[in-house]
C-alpha positions as CSV (number, residue, x, y, z in Angstrom):
1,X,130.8,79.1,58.4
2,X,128.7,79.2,61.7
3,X,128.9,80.2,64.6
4,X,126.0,79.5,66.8
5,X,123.9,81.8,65.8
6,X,126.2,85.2,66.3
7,X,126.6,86.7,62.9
8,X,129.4,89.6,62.5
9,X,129.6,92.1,60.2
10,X,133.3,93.7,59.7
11,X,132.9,96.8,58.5
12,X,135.9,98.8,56.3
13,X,136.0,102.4,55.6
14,X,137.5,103.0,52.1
15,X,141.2,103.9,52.2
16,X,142.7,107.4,51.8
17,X,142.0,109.4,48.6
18,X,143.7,113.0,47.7
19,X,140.0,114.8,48.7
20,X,140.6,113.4,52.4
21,X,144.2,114.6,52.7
22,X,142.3,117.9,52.0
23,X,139.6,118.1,53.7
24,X,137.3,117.9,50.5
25,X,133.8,116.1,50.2
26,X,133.8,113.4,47.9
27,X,130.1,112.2,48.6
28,X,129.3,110.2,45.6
29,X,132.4,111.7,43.1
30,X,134.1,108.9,42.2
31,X,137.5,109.3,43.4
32,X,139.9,106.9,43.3
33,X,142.5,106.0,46.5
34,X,146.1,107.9,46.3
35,X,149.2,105.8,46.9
36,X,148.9,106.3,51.0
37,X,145.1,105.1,50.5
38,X,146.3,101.6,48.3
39,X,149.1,101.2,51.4
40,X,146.2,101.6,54.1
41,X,144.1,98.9,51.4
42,X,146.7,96.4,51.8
43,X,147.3,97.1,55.4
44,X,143.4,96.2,56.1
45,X,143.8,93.3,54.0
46,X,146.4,91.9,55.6
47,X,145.1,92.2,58.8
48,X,141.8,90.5,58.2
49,X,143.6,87.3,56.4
50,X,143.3,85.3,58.7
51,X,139.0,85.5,59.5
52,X,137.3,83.0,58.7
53,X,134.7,85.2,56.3
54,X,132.0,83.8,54.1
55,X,131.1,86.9,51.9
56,X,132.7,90.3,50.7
57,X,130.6,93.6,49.4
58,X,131.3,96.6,48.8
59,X,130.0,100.3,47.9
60,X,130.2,100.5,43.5
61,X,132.3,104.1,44.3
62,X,136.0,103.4,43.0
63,X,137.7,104.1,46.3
64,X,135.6,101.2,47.7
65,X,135.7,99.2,45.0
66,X,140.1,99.4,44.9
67,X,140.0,98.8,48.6
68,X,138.0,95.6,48.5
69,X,140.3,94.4,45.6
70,X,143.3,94.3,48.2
71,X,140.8,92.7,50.8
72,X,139.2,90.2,47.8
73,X,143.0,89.2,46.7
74,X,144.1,88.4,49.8
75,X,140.9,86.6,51.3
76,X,140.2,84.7,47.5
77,X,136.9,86.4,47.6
78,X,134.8,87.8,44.7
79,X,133.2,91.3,46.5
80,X,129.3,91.8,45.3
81,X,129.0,95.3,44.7
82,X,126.1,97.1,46.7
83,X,125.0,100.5,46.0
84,X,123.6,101.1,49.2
85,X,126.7,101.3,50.7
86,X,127.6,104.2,49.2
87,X,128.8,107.3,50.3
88,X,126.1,110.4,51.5
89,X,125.0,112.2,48.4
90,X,126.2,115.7,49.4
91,X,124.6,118.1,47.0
92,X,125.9,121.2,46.4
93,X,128.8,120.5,48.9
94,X,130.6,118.1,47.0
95,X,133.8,118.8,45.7
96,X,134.0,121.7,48.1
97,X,136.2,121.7,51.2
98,X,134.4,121.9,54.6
99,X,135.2,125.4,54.7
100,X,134.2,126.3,51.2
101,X,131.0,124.8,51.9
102,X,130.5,127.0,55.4
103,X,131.5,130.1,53.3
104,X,129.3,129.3,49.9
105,X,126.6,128.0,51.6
106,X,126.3,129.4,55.2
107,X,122.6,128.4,55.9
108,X,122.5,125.0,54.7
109,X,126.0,124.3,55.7
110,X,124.4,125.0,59.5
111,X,122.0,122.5,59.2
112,X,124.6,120.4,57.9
113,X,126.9,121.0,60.4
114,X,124.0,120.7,63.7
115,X,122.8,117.0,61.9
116,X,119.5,118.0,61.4
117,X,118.0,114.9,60.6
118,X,115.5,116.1,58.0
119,X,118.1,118.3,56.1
120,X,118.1,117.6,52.5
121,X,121.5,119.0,50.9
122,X,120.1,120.7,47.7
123,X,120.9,119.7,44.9
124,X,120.7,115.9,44.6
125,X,121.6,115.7,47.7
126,X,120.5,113.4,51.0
127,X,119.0,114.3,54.3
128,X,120.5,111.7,57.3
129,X,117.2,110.2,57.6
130,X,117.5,109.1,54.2
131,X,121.1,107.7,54.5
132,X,119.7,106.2,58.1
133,X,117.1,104.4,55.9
134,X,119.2,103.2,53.1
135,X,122.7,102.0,54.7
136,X,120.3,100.5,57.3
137,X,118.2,98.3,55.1
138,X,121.0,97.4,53.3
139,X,123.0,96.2,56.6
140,X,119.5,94.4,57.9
141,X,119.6,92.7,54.5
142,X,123.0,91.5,54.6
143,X,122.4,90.3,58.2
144,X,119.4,88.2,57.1
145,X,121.1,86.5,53.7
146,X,124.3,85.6,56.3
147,X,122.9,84.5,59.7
148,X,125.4,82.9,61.5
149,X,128.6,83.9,58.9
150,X,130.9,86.8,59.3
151,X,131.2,88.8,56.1
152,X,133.0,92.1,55.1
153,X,131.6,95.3,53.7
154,X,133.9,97.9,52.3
155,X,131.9,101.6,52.4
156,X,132.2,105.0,53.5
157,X,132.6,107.5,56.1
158,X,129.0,108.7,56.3
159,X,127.5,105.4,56.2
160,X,129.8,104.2,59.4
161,X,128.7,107.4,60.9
162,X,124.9,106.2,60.4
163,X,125.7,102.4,61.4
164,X,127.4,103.3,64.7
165,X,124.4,105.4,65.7
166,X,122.0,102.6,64.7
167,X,123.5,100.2,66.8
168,X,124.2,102.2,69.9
169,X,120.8,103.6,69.4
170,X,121.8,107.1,69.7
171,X,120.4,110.0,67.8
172,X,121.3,111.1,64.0
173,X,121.5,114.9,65.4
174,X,123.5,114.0,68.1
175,X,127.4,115.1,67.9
176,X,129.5,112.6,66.7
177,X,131.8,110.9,70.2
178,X,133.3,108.1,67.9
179,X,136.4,108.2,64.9
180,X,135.7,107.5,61.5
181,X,139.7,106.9,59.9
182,X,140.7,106.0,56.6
183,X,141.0,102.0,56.5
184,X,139.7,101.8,60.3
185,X,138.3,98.0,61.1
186,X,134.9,97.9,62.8
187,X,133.1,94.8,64.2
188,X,129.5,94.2,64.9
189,X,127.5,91.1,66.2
190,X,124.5,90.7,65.7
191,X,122.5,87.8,68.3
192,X,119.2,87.2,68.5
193,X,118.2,90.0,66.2
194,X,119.9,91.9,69.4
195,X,123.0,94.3,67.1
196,X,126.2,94.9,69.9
197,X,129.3,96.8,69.2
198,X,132.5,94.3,69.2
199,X,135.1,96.9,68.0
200,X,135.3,100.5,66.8
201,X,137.6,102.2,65.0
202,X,140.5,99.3,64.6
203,X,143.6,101.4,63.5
204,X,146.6,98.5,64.6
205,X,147.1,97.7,61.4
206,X,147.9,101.5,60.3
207,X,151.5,102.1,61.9
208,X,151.6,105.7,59.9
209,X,148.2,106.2,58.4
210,X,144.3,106.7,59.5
211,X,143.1,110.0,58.6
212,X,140.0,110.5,60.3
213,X,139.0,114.2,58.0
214,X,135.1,114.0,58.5
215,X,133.7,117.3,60.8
């Protein structure tokens, strides 16, 4: 499926789980979608039907995985599961709300919160360079293995966060201008080895959903 040379890349945030609806960082946890988050799934699926896509991957995390099953069914695609789509590890933050975190962990949560780049969460945790240099040699990958196709890739909040800032070419500490919701579409081309925006953010699909939680 060619075409001349452009390859696009749609990229899916997971749908809704329970820990979005409050506010709670999931990171690598492995929560599964609630019933608003399998609606959102279908929605998405629905919508991209009609592409014409060669190739569907996906974050291993279960709230990727069951959104790329409504997406796979629909599209009679088998997703490839890749790990470097996951979610941010958050450290000692996950399973915490945002404000639980700010409250534990005042000190690291600022660091957190002002995207220093270098900041690694303690605790297992990864700094945004890291995330920068995993979701974006995964994405380069997929790029080279699909010249010329359009594919999909189910993943997370924090790894759409990274690819929008490596595309525009803005800053990891700089503050976030863009929305991150639950089941939200996002295009990219990529030309020439030159990476554009085509869309951001695609909620039409979502008549009464897309939560965008993230701080």
């Amino acid at each position: 499926m060619t075409n001349m040379g452009i390859t696009r890349i749609c990229l899916v945030r997971h749908g809704e789980t329970t820990w979005n609806a409050d506010k709670r960082i999931q990171g690598q946890i492995d929560i599964g979608l609630n019933a608003a988050g399998l609606a959102q799934a279908q929605a998405a699926a629905d919508w991209l039907a009609n592409e014409a896509v060669s190739a569907l991957y996906s974050s291993d995390l279960q709230r990727a995985r069951q959104t790329a099953a409504r997406i796979a069914h629909r599209m009679r695609l088998l997703p490839a599961f890749r790990p470097e789509f996951r979610e941010r590890r958050y450290g000692f933050f996950e399973g915490l709300t945002y404000d639980e975190s700010r409250a534990r962990y005042p000190a690291d949560y600022h660091s957190f919160e002002t995207r220093d780049p270098e900041f690694v969460i303690p605790f297992g945790g990864e700094s945004l360079r890291q995330l920068h240099d995993r979701v974006s040699g995964g994405l380069r990958q997929l790029a080279a293995e699909h010249h010329g196709e359009t594919i999909v890739v189910v993943t997370h909040g924090g790894v759409l966060d990274i690819v929008n800032r490596l595309v525009r070419g803005n800053p990891l500490s700089a503050p976030r201008d863009f929305l991150i919701p639950n089941a939200g579409i996002n295009w990219l081309q990529i030309r020439d080895a030159t990476w554009t925006l085509e869309s951001w953010g695609q909620t039409e699909h979502l008549a009464a959903f897309g939560l965008d939680e993230l701080p």
